[in-house]
N, C-alpha and C positions, 0 to 999 in steps of 0.2 A: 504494500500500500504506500503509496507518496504521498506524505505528508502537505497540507493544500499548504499555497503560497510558497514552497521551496522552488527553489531554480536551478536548483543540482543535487537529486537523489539517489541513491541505489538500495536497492532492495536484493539480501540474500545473496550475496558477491562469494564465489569459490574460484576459486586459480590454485594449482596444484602444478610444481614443477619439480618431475619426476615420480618419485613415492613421497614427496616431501609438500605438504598441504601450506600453501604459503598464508590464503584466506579461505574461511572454513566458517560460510556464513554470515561474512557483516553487512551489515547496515548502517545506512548513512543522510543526512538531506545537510543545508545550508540554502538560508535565506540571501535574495538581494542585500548587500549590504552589512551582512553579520562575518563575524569573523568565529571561525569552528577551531577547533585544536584539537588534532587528533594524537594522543598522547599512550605511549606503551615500551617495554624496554625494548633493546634492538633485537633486531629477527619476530618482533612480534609479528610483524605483517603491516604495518602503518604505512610503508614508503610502496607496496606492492599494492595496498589501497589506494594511495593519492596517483600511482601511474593510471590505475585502472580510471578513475574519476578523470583525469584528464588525456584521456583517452587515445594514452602512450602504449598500454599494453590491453589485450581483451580478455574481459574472464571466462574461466571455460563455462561459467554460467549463473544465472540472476540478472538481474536488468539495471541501467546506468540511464538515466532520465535528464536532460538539459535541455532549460527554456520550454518542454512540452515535444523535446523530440529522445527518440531512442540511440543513444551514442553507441551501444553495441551493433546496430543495425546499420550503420554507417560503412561505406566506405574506407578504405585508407586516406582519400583523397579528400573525403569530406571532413576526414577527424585532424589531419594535416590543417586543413583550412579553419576548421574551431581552435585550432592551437594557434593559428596565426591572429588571426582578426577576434576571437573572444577570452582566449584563458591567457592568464601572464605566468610568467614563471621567476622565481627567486630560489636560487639552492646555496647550500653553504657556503660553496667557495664564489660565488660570482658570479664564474665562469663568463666573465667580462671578456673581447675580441682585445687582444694586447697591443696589435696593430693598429689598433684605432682610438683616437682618442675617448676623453670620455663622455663628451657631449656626440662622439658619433656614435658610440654607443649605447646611449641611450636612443639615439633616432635611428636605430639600425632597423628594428622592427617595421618603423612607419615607413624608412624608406624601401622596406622587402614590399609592402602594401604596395606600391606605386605613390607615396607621397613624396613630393617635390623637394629636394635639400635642405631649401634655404627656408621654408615652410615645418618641415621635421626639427631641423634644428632649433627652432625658434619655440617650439612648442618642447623640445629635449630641455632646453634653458630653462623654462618656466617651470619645470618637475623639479629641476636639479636643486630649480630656486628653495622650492616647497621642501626640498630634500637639505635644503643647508649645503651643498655640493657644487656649487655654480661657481666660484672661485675656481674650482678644477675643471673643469670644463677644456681647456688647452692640453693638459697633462695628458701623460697614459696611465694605462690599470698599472703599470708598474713603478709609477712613482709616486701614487697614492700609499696611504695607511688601509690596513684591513678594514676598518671599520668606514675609512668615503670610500672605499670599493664598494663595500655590503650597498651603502645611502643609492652608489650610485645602477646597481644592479635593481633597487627599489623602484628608482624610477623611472626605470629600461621598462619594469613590468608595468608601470602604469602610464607611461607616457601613451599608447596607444589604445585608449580608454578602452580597457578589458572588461569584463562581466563578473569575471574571479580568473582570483591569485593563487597558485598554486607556490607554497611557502614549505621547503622541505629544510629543513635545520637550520635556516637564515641567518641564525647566531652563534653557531657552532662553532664559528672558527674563529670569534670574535671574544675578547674579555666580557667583564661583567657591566664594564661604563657604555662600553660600544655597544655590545647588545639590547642594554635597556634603550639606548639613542635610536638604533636601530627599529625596535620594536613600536616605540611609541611615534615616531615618522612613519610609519606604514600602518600602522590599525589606524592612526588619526588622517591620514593622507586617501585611507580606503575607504573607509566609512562617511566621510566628507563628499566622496565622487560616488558613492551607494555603490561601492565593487564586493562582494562577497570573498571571503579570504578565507584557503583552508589550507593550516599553519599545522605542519607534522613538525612534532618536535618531543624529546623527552623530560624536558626539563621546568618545573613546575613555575620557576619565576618568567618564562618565556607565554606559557599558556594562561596567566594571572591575563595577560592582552587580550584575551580572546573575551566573546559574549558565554560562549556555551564550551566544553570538553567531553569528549568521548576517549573512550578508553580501549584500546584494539589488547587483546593474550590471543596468545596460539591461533592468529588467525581471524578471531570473532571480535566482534562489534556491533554496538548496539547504539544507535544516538539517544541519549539520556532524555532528552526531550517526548522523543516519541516513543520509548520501550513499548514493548507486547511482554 
């Protein structure tokens, strides 16, 4: 059952690689606009949830729901194009382009869309702005700190106004000053522009960000909201 008003659900999610059960029935939804933290120790299954939810890998079965349409049912070419134009992505390290500065980095997305240079950029500056990062804008990822790489990977994902954020360790690699900077620049930056953010992460002061927590063991998950 999908929870009314969510815009990214899944119901009953299993993916099994090998004899090894990675998700083993979870469930899941997020609202426009809320930020979820899917919280568990590692190899629970949390980061093999968020691929399935943003419809990087497919589950060998249960149903993935976005905006009112079936993401399992999709295409490669149509779930390519929801990753391009509606989901953002933020992972631990960055994984910022090192060749590129960091204001093209951030307009790297809008320029993949077909958006004009000098119009991407202009709009990469105004994130960077919101992101505290705009003084680096010239620089590369490698002569930034850890923590305006993470700001400026922030607003890589939102610079091209997503729908949701897909947030897998964001602060992992970060101290405790930088991640809380981190954290509270993006749940305020998301919730601001009504973008839904689901923030896999293990660590209890990172998920304190979030509106709601779910909890993935061996696989299973339940959104605390909706239990059966």
């Amino acid at each position: 059952m999908i929870p009314a008003g969510s815009l990214l659900a899944a119901h009953d999610l299993r993916k099994t690689y090998g004899s090894t059960p990675a998700l083993d029935g979870a469930s899941f939804s997020v609202h426009p606009g809320e930020v979820v933290a899917v919280m568990g120790p590692s190899g629970s299954g949390k980061s093999t949830l968020l691929h399935c939810l943003a419809g990087i890998i497919t589950p060998d079965s249960g149903t993935i729901t976005y905006a009112g349409r079936d993401l399992t049912a999709m295409s490669d070419a149509e779930r390519s194009a929801l990753r391009r134009n509606e989901f953002g992505f933020v992972f631990q390290f960055g994984q910022l382009v090192p060749e590129l500065t960091c204001v093209e980095n951030v307009a790297l997305p809008m320029r993949l869309n077909g958006t004009r240079r000098k119009a991407a950029e202009r709009t990469a500056l105004e994130w960077m702005e919101r992101l505290e990062v705009d003084d680096i804008g010239a620089k590369r990822p490698g002569e930034v700190s850890g923590g305006q790489g993470q700001r400026v990977a922030v607003a890589r994902a939102l610079a091209a106004s997503p729908k949701v954020i897909f947030a897998d360790e964001p602060t992992g690699a970060l101290d405790s000053l930088n991640g809380e900077r981190v954290m509270r620049l993006l749940t305020d930056a998301a919730r601001s522009s009504h973008v839904a953010v689901v923030l896999v992460t293990h660590e209890a002061r990172v998920a304190a960000y979030s509106d709601r927590d779910i909890t993935v063991r061996d696989g299973r998950a339940r959104d605390l909201e909706h239990a059966v």
